[in-house]
N, C-alpha and C positions, 0 to 999 in steps of 0.2 A: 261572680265567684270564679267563672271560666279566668278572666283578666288577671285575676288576683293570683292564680296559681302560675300564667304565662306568665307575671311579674316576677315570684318568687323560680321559678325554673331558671329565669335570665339572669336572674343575681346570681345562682347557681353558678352557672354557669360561668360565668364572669367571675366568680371567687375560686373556682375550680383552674381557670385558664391563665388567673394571677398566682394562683399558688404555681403552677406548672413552668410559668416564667421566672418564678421564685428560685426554686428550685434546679433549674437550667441553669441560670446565672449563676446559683451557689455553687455547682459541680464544675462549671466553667471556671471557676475561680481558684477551687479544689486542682484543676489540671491543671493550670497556670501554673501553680506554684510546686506541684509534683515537678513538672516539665523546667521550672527553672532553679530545682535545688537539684536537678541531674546535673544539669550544664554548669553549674557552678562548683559542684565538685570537683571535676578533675581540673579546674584553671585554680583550687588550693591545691591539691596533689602537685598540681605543678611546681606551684609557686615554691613549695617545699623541696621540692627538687634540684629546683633552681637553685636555692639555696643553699643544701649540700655543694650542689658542682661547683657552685663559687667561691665556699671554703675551700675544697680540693683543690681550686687553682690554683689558692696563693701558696700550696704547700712546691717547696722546691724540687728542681729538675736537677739530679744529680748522674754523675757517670758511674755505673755499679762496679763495685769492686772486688776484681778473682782472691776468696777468702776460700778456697775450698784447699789447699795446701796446707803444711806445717805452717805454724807462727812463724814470722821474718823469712818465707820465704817466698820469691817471686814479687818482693814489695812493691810500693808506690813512694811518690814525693808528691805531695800534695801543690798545688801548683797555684789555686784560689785561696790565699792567704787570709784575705780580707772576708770571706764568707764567714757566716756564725753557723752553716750547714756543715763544715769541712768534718770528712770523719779520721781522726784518728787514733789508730790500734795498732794491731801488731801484723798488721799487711798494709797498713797506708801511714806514712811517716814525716816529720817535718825539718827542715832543712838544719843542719847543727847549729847554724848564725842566726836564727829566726828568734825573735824578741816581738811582743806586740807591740805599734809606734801607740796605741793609745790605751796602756795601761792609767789604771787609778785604782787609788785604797778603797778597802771596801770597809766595815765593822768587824773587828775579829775580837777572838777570845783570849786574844794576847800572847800565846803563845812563841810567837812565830812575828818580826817585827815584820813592818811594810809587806804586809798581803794583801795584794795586789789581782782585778783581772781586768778583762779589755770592758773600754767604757759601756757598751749595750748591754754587756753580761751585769758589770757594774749597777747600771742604774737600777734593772730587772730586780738583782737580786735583793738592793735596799728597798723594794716595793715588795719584795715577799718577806722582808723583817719586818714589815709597816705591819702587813697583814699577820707572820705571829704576833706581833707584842699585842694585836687587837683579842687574839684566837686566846691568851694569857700566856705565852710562855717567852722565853729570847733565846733567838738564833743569831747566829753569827760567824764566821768564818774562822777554820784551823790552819789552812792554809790552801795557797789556789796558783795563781802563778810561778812555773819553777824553769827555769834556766835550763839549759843541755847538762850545763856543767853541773848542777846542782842534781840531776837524775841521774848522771855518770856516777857522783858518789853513790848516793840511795842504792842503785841497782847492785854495783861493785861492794858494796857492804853486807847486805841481805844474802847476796851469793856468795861471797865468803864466811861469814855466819852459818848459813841453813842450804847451800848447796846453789848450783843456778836453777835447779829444775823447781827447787822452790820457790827460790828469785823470782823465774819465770812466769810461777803462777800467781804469784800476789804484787809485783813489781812491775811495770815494765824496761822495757832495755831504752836509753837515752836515744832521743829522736823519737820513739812512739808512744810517749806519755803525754796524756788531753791536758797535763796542768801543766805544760810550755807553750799550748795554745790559748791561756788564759781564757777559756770560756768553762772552764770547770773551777770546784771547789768542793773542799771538806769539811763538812759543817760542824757545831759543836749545836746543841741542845739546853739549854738551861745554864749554861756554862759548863756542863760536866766533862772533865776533861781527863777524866779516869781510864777510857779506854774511846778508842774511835766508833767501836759498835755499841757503845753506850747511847747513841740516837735510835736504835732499835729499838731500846725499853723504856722511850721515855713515853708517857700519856700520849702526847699530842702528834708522838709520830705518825700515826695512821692519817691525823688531819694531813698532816705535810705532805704522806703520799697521794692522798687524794685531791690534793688541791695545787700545788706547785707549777702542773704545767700551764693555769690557768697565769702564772707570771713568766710563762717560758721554760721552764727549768723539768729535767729528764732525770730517774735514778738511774744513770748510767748503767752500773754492775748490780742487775734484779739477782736474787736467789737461785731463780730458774734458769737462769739463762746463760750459764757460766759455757756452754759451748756453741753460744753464739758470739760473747764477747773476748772467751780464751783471757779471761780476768777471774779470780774467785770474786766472791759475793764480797761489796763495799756498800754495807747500808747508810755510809756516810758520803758519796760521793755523787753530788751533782751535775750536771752537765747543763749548760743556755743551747738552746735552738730557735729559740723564737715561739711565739704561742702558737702559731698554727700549726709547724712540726711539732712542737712539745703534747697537742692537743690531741692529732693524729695519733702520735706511739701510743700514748696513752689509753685514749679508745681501743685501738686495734694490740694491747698487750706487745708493743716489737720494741727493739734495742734500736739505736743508731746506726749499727750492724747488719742489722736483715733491711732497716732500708734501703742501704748500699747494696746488700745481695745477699749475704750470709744464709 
C-alpha cells in the first residue's frame, strides 16, 4: 500500500514538473515574440520614413525669388529655359525671343487653331484626357501656347478697355505670362465654351481638382491665393510641373509662388 502511494506521489510529481516545463516554455515563447514585435517596429517606422525622404528628394532644388516688392519690380530673366520647374509671374520673366524648340498639338476645343505646349506638358496632359474621358466627361484645351507678340496684344487690349490696373490683375504684361512657357493651359470642360469659369460648375470639377497632380498638373491661380500669385482667381488655368512637384503643392495647399519664396 506504502509503494502504491510512493508510486502515485512520483507521478505526481513528474506531471506537476512537466506542466511547469510546459508552461516555462509557453511564457518563453510569449517573450520571444513580445521582444521581436518591439524590434520590428521601428525598422517599419523607418522604412516609412525612408520613403517620404526619397519622394522629397526627387522634388527640385530651385533659387528663391525676391517677390516681396510691387509686381515687375526688381524682376528676374529666367535663365533654365529647358526646366518644367521654371517659375513665371510678375517678378521672374522670360526672354521676348523665347519660343519653346519642342512644342506639339495637343486636343482642344477648337477655338483657337494649332494649340500647342512643350512635349512633356503635351504628353502629361493627354494622359489626364485618357483619365477624364474614363472619369465620363471631355476635356480639352482653349488655349496654351502664346508668343511675346501675341501677349503684347492681349495685355495692350484689356488695358485700353478696362484700364491697366485691371489689366494688371487679370492679364499679365508680355514677357511674364506661364503661356509663352508652354507648360500651362486653359482648359474647356464638356466642351463648354460659354465662359472660361464655366469649369468651375461643371460635376466633375472637383474630381479634376483632386486628382490632376497625380498627371503633373497644378491649378495655377487657387481662389485663395490671389496674393501669393498677384493673378485674380483662373479656375481654368493649368500649370505641368511634374508629379512630384505637382504632388507636393498639392499636399502642402502652396502655389508655384511660395515654393520659390513668396
Amino acid at each position: 500500500m506504502k509503494k502504491k502511494r510512493r508510486r502515485v506521489r512520483k507521478f505526481l510529481v513528474f506531471v506537476i514538473i512537466v506542466l511547469i516545463m510546459i508552461i516555462a516554455l509557453l511564457l518563453a515563447l510569449i517573450m520571444k515574440r513580445t521582444n521581436d514585435n518591439k524590434v520590428s517596429q521601428p525598422q517599419q517606422t523607418q522604412e516609412v520614413v525612408s520613403k517620404k525622404e526619397d519622394t522629397e528628394t526627387n522634388l527640385p532644388k530651385v533659387t528663391k525669388v525676391d517677390q516681396s516688392k510691387e509686381p515687375y519690380e526688381n524682376t528676374i530673366t529666367v535663365s533654365d529655359l529647358d526646366s518644367i520647374y521654371i517659375l513665371v509671374n510678375k517678378y521672374s520673366g522670360l526672354p521676348e525671343d523665347y519660343e519653346p524648340k519642342d512644342l506639339v498639338e495637343v486636343p482642344s476645343s477648337g477655338e483657337n487653331a494649332n494649340v500647342r505646349m512643350r512635349k512633356p506638358a503635351a504628353k502629361a496632359f493627354n494622359k489626364l484626357i485618357d483619365a477624364a474621358e474614363k472619369e465620363g466627361f471631355i476635356l480639352n484645351a482653349c488655349s496654351a501656347y502664346r508668343s511675346y507678340a501675341y501677349q503684347t496684344d492681349l495685355f495692350n487690349n484689356g488695358a485700353a478697355s478696362y484700364g491697366e490696373e485691371y489689366a494688371d490683375r487679370y492679364w499679365t504684361r508680355p514677357g511674364y505670362s506661364e503661356h509663352q512657357s508652354g507648360l500651362s493651359v486653359d482648359i474647356r470642360m464638356d466642351n463648354d465654351c460659354s465662359d472660361l469659369d464655366a469649369v468651375r460648375y461643371n460635376s466633375h470639377y472637383g474630381w479634376l481638382l483632386k486628382n490632376m497632380h497625380k498627371y503633373g498638373f497644378i491649378l495655377r491661380y487657387p481662389d485663395d491665393k490671389e496674393d501669393k500669385t498677384k493673378i485674380a482667381p483662373e479656375s481654368w488655368h493649368l500649370r505641368y510641373v511634374g508629379v512630384d512637384l505637382a504632388t507636393y503643392l498639392y499636399k502642402n495647399n502652396l502655389t508655384l509662388d511660395e515654393y520659390y519664396g513668396a
